[in-house]
Backbone as JSON, one array per atom type, in Angstrom:
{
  "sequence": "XXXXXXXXXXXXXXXXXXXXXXXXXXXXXXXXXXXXXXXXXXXXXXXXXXXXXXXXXXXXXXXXXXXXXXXXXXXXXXXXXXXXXXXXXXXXXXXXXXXXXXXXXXXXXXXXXXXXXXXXXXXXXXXXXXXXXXX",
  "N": [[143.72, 55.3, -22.84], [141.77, 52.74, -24.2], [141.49, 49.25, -23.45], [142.61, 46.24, -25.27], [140.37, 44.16, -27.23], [140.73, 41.38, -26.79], [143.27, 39.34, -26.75], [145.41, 36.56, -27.72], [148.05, 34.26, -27.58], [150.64, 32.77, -28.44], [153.56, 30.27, -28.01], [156.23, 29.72, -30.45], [158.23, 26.79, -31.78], [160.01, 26.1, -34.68], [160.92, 24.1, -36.93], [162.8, 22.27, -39.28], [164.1, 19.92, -39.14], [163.22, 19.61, -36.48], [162.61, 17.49, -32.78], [160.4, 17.42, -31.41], [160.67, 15.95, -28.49], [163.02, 17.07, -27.76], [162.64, 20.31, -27.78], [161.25, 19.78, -25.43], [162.67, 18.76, -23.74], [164.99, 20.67, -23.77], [163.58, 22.73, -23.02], [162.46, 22.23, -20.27], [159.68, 22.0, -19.95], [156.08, 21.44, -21.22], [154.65, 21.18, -24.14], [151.62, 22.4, -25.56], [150.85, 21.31, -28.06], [152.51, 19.42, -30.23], [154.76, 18.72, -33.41], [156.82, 16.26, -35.53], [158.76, 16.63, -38.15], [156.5, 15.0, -41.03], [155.19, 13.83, -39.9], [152.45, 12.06, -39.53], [149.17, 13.8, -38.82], [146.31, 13.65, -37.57], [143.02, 15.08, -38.53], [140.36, 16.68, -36.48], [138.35, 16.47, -37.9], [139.2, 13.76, -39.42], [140.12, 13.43, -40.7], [143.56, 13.06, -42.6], [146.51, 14.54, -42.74], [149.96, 15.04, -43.29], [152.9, 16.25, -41.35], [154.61, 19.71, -42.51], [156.68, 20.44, -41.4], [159.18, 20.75, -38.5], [157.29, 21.28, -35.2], [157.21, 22.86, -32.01], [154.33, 23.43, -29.93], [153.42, 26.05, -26.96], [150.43, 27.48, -25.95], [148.94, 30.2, -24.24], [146.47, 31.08, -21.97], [143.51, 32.57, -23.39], [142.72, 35.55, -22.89], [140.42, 38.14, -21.94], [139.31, 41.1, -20.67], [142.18, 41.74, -23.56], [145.37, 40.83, -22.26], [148.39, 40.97, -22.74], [150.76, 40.79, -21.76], [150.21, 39.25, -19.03], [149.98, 36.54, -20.56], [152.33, 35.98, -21.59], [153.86, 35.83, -19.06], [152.94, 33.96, -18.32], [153.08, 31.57, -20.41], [156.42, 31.86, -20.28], [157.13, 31.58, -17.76], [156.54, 28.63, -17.32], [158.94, 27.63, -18.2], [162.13, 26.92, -18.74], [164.48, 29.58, -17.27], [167.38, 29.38, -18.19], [169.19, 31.22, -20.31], [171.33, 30.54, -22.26], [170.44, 27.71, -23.11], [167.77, 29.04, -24.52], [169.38, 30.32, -26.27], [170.81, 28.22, -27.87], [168.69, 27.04, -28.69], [167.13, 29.25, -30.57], [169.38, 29.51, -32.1], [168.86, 27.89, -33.97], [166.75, 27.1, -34.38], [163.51, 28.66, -35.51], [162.11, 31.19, -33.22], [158.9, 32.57, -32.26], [156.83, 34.66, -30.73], [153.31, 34.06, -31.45], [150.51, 35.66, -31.99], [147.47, 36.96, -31.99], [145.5, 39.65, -32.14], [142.25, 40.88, -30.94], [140.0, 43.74, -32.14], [137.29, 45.1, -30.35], [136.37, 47.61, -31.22], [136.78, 50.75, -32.92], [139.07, 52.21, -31.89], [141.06, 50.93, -29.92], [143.66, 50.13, -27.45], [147.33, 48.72, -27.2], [149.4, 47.57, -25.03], [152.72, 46.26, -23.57], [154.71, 45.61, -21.47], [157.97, 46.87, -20.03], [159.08, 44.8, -18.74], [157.88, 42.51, -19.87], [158.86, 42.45, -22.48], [161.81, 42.74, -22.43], [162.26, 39.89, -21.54], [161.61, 38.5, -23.73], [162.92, 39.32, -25.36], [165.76, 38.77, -24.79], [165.3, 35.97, -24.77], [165.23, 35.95, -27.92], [162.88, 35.66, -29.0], [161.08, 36.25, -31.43], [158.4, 38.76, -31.8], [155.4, 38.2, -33.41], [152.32, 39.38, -34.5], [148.85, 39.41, -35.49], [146.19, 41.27, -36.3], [143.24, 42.03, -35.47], [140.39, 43.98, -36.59], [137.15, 44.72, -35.46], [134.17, 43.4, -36.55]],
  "CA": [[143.7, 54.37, -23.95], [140.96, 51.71, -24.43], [141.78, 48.31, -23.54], [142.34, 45.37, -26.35], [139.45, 43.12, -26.44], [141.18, 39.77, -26.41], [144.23, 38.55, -27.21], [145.83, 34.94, -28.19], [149.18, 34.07, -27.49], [151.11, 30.82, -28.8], [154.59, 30.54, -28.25], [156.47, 28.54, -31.87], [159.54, 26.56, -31.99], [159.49, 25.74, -36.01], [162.26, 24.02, -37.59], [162.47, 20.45, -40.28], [164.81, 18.69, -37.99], [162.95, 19.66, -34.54], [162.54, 16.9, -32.28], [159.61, 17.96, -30.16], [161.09, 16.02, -27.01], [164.37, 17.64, -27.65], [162.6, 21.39, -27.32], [160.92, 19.65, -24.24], [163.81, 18.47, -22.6], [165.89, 22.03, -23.61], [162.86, 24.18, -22.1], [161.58, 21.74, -18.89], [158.6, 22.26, -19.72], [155.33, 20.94, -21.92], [154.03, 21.72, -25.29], [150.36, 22.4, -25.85], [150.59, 20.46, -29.08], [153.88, 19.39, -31.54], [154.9, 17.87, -34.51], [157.87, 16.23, -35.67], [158.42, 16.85, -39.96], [157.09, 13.66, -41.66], [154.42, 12.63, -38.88], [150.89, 12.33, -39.64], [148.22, 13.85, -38.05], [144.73, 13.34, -37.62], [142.3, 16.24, -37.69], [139.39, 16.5, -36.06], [137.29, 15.92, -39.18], [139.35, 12.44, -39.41], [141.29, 13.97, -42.38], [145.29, 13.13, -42.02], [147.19, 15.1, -43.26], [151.35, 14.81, -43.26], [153.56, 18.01, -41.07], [155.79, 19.79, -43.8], [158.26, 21.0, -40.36], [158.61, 20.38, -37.07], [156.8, 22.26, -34.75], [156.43, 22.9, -30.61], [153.57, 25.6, -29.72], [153.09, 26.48, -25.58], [149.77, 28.35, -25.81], [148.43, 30.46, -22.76], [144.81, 31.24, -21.83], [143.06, 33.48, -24.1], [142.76, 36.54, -22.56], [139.27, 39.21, -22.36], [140.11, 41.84, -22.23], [143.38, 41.1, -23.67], [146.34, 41.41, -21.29], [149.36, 40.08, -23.39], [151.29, 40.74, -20.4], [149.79, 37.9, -18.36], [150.18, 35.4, -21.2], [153.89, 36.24, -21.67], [154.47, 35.36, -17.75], [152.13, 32.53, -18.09], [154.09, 30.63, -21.03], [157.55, 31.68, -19.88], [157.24, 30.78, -15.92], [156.83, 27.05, -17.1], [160.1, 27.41, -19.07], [163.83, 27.25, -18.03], [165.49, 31.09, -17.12], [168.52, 29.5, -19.0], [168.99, 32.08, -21.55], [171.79, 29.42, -22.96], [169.5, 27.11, -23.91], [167.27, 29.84, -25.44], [170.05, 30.86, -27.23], [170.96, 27.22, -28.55], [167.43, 26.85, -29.4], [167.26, 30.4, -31.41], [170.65, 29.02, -33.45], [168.65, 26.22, -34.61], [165.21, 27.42, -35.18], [162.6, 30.15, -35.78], [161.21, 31.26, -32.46], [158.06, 33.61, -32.01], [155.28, 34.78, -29.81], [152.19, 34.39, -32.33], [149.57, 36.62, -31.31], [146.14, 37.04, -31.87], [145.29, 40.44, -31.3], [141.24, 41.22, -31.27], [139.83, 44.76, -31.52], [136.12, 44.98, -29.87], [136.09, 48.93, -31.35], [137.82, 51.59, -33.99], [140.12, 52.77, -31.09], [142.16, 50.37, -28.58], [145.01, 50.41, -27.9], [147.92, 47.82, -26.38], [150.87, 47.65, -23.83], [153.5, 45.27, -23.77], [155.43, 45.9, -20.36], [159.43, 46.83, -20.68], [159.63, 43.21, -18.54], [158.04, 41.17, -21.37], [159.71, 42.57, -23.87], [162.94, 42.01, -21.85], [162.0, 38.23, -21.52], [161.32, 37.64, -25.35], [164.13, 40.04, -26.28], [166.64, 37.68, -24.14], [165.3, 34.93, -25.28], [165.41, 35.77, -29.31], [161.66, 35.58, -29.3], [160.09, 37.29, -32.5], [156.97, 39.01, -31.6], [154.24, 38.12, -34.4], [150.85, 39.97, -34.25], [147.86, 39.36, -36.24], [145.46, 42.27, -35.6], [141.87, 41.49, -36.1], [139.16, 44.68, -36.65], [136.1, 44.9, -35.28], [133.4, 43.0, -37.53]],
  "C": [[142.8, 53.2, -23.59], [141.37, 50.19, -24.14], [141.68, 47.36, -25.16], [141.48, 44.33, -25.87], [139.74, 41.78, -25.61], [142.0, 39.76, -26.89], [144.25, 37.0, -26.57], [146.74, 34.98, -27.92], [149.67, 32.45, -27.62], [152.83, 30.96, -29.18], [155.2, 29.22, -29.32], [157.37, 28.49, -31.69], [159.28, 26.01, -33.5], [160.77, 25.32, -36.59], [162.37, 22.29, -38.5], [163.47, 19.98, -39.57], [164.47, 18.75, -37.07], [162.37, 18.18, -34.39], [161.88, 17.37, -31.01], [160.11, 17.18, -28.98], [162.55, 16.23, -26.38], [164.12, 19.0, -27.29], [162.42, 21.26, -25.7], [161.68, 19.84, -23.25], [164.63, 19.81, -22.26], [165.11, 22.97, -22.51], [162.28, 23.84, -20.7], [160.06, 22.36, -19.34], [157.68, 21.59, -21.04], [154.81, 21.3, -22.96], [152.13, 21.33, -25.12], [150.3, 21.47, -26.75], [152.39, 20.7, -29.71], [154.09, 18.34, -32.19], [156.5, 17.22, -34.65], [157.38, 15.76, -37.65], [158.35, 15.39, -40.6], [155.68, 12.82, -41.18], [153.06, 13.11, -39.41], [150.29, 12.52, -38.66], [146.96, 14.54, -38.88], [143.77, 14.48, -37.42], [141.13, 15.96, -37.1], [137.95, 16.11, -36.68], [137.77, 14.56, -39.59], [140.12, 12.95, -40.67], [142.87, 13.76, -42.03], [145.72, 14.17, -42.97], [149.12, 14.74, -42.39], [151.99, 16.21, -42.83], [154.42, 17.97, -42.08], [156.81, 20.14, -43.02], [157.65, 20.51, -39.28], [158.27, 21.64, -36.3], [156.88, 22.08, -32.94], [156.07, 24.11, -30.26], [153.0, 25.2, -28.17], [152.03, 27.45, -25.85], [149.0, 28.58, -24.37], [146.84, 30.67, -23.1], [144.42, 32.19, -22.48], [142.32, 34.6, -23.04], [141.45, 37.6, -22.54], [138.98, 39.63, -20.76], [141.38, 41.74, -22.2], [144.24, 41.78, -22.92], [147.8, 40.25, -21.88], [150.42, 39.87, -22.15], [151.41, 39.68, -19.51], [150.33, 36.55, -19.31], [151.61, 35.33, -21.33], [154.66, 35.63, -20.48], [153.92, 34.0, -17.71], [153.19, 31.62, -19.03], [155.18, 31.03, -20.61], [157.7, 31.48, -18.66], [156.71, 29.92, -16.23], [157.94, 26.64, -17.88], [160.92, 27.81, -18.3], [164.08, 28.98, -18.15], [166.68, 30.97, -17.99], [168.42, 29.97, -20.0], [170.38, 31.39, -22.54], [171.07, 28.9, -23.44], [168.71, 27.86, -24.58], [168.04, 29.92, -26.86], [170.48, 29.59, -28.14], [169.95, 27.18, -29.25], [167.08, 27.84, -30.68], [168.47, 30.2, -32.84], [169.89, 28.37, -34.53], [167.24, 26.15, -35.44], [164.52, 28.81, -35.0], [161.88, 30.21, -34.13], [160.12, 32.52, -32.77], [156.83, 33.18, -30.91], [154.23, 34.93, -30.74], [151.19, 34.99, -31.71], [148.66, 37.05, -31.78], [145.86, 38.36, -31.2], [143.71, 40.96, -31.97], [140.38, 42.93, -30.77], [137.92, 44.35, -31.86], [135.37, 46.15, -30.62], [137.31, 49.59, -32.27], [138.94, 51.79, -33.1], [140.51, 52.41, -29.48], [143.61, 50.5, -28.99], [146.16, 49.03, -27.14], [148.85, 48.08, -26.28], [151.81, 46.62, -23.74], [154.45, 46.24, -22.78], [157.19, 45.9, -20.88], [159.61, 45.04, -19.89], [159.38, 42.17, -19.68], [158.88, 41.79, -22.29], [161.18, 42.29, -23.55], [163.07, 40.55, -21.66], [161.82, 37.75, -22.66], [162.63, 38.34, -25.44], [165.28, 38.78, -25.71], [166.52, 36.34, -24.59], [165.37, 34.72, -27.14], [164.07, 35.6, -30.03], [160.69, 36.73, -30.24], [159.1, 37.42, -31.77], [155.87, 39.21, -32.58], [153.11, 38.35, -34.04], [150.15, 40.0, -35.64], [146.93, 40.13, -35.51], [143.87, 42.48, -36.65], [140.77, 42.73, -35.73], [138.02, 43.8, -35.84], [135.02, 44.35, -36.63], [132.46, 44.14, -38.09]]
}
């Protein structure tokens, strides 16, 4: 089977009462970027815009050729093992692994190890894939 060209990976806590330094504190660990519902932000074109939820997204290194695998160990080995707190967190809000998956060619293919999937499954972590053709 063909490797996948590249994958993305961005792990989402999404919820209108999150308190991005309440996921912080639950998971020890740092958000790439987060919102809290209400707060303006600034884009890079200088445009504000207002979040409609709260948000905290951990994204790993983009990947070529994609090895979702790696990114999976990469964002969850800077997060707590407590699968409590997961599970509080999961009560409360939407988790997922967003995923970016890029094909280079008509026919790749991708792997997802029984360990990651044991490490999202434990943790309540949807696995969301966006799967992007070949131009």
């Amino acid at each position: 089977m063909a490797s996948i060209s590249q994958t993305k990976a961005t792990l989402r806590i999404i919820g209108d009462d999150l308190l991005p330094e309440d996921i912080t504190d639950s998971l020890g660990g740092f958000p790439t970027s987060c919102q809290a519902k209400g707060q303006e932000i600034i884009a890079k074109s200088g445009e504000v815009r207002v979040a409609t939820t709260g948000l905290w997204r951990l994204t790993a290194t983009d990947q070529l050729p994609g090895d979702l695998d790696a990114q999976v160990s990469e964002i969850l080995d800077q997060l707590t093992d407590n699968l409590d707190a997961w599970q509080e967190l999961s009560d409360n809000y939407r988790i997922d692994l967003y995923c970016g998956v890029f094909l280079g060619g008509s026919m790749e293919g991708l792997r997802l190890s029984a360990g990651s999937l044991l490490k999202l499954g434990e943790r309540n972590i949807l696995l969301d894939m966006d799967i992007y053709g070949p131009d």
